[in-house]
N, C-alpha and C positions, 0 to 999 in steps of 0.2 A: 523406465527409460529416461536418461537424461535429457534435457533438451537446454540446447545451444542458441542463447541468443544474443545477437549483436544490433548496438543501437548506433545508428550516426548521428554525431549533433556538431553543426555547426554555423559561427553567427549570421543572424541575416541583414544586421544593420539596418534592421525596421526600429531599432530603440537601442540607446547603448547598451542594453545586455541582452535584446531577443536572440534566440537559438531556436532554429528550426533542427527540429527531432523527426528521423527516420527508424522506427521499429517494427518488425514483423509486417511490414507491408503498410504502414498507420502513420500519419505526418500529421505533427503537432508543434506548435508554437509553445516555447518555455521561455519568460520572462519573469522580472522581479517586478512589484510595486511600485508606484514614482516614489513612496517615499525611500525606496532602497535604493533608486538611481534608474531604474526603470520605466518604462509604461504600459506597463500588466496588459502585458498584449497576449498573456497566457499564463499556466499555472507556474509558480516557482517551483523551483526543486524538492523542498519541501513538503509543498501543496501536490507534485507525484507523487513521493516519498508515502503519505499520508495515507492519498487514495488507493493508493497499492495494496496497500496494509487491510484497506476497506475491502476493495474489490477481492484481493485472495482470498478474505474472511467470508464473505457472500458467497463464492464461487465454492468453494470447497465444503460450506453446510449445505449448499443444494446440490451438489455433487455426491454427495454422502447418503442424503436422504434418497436420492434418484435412483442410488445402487441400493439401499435396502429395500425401495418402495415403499418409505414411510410418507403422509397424507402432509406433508408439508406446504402449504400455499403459500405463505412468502416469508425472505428474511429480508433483514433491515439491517447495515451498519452503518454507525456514526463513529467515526474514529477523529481523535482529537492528538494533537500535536502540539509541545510546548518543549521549552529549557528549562530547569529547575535544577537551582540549588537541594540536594535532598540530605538530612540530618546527619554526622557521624561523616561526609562525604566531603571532602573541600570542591571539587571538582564539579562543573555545571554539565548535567547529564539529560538528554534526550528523553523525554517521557512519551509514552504513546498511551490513550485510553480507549476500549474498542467498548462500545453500546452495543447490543447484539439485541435483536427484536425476531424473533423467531413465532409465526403466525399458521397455527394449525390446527384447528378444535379438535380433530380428529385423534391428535397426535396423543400417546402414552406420556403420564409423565420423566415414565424411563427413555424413553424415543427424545422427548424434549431436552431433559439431561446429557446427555449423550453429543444430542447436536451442539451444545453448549460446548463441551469440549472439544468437538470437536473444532470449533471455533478457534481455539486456541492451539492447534495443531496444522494450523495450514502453512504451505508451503514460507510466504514472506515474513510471515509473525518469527518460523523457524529460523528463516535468514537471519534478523534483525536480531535475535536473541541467541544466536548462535558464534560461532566462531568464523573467519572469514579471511581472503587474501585480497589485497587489491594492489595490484602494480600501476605505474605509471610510468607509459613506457612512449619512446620515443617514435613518430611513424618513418617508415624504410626511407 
């Protein structure tokens, strides 16, 4: 099943760039850094962008393990975000690197494996390294 979500964000004039974010029922505060002109009064774009990445990575290995009833008792991601120049590339490209900590003595080393890729198969990982549309469109 698809699912449709719509986020509203707009500024609150708590900092010259806070934006107060309404999504799926959830209100968050998104600012930059004072050294970006902000006063990190919440995470940057980025800094969601990142945790996104983390949180779908987590959610989808214990989502995975829940439906095979593998003896998983916890994951861990650390996902890091940076801009890099990369070899052969003139063009500065978005890197993402995900840690995966996957904690289960019980677990097979085939069971273990597996959640590992699966890691790499979740929904946002997919977005990000996939193909995509994004309009910008004018409101009525």
């Amino acid at each position: 099943m698809v699912r449709k979500t719509l986020a509203t964000v707009a500024d609150t004039q708590a900092s010259p760039l806070a934006v107060a974010i309404e999504v799926s029922g959830h209100h968050l505060i998104g600012d930059e850094p004072a050294t970006q002109g902000g006063a990190d009064l919440g995470p940057s774009p980025y800094d969601l962008l990142t945790a996104s990445l983390g949180a779908c990575t987590a959610i989808t290995v214990r989502w995975y393990a829940l439906k095979m009833g593998w003896p998983l008792e916890h994951v861990h991601v650390e996902v890091e975000h940076d801009k890099r120049v990369m070899a052969a590339r003139p063009e500065v490209i978005d890197a993402f690197r995900k840690r995966v900590t996957i904690t289960g003595p019980d677990l097979t080393p085939e069971q273990r494996q597996k959640l590992f890729e699966v890691a790499e198969k979740c929904p946002v990982h997919k977005t990000l390294t996939g193909t995509i549309s994004i309009e910008t469109l004018p409101a009525d």
